[in-house]
C-alpha positions, -999 to +999 in steps of 0.1 A: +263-175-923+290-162-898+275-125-899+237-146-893+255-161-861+261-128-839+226-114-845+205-147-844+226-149-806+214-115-798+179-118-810+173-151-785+187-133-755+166-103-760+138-124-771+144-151-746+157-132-710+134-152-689+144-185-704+174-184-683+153-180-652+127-209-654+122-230-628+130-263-622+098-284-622+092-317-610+062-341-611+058-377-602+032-402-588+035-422-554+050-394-534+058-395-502+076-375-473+092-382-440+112-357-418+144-352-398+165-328-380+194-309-389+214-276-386+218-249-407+246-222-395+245-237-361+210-236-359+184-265-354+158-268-384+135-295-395+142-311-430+112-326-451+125-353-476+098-357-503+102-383-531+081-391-558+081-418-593+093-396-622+066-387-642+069-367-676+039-343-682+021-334-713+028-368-729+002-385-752-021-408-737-009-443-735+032-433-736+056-452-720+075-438-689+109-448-674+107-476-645+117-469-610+130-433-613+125-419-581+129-378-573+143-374-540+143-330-527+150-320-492+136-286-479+145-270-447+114-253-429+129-225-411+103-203-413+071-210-408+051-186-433+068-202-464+044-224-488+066-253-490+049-260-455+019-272-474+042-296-495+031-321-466-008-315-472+001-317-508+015-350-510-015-363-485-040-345-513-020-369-539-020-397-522-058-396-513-067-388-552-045-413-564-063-441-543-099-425-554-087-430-593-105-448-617-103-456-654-129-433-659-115-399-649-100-381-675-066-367-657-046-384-632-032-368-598+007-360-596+025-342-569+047-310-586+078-289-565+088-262-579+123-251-575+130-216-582+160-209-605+179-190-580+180-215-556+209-224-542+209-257-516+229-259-488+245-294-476+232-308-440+248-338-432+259-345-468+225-339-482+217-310-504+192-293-486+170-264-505+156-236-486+120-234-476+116-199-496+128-215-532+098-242-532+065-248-539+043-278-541+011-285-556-013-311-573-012-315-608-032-336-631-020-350-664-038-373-692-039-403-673-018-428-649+019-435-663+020-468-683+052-488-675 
């Protein structure tokens, strides 16, 4: 068993490499957004704050999810060609299909952000702030609304 050790460890890193580089993926219903202002290295930039009720994808039908867990992720848009520019439009698309839902659709809308591995946030007035570069959003549906 101890010789197993060493090469079962060096099978799953060459097996697994990108494991250590997945992204950090959230989804929840309900989101929302608001903005504010900020600086980054002296420099005035727009923060979006988007939130959204934890939801865990893939689930059966019918599971229960936690009450009241609510994702909070700030993203500065410094420059204007990045995609998390849409994350707006995104959370308007969610919002709109959410409200058009009935029991007889087969998925339910979510909002996902994507946060790349390699991000790193920065703090604007006490807030961890992630670059506009390191997120993406988009609508994703699941098996149905969450059950509480």
């Amino acid at each position: 068993m101890n010789r197993l050790m060493p090469v079962l460890a060096v099978v799953l890193g060459v097996a697994l490499p990108h494991a250590v580089l997945a992204d950090s993926v959230f989804a929840g219903g309900a989101p929302g957004w608001s903005q504010w202002q900020g600086t980054i290295n002296g420099k005035p930039v727009t923060i979006v704050q988007m939130w959204a009720d934890y939801h865990e994808m893939d689930l059966p039908p019918g599971h229960t999810q936690p009450i009241g867990l609510i994702e909070y992720v700030n993203v500065a848009l410094e420059n204007p060609t990045f995609q998390a520019r849409r994350c707006e439009k995104w959370i308007e698309q969610v919002q709109h299909d959410e409200a058009d839902w009935t029991e007889d659709a087969r998925t339910y809308p979510y909002l996902e952000i994507d946060i790349a591995s390699h991000a790193k946030f920065v703090l604007v007035d006490a807030e961890q702030v992630y670059r506009a570069k390191d997120v993406l959003c988009w609508e994703a549906m699941d098996f149905g609304p969450p059950v509480y």
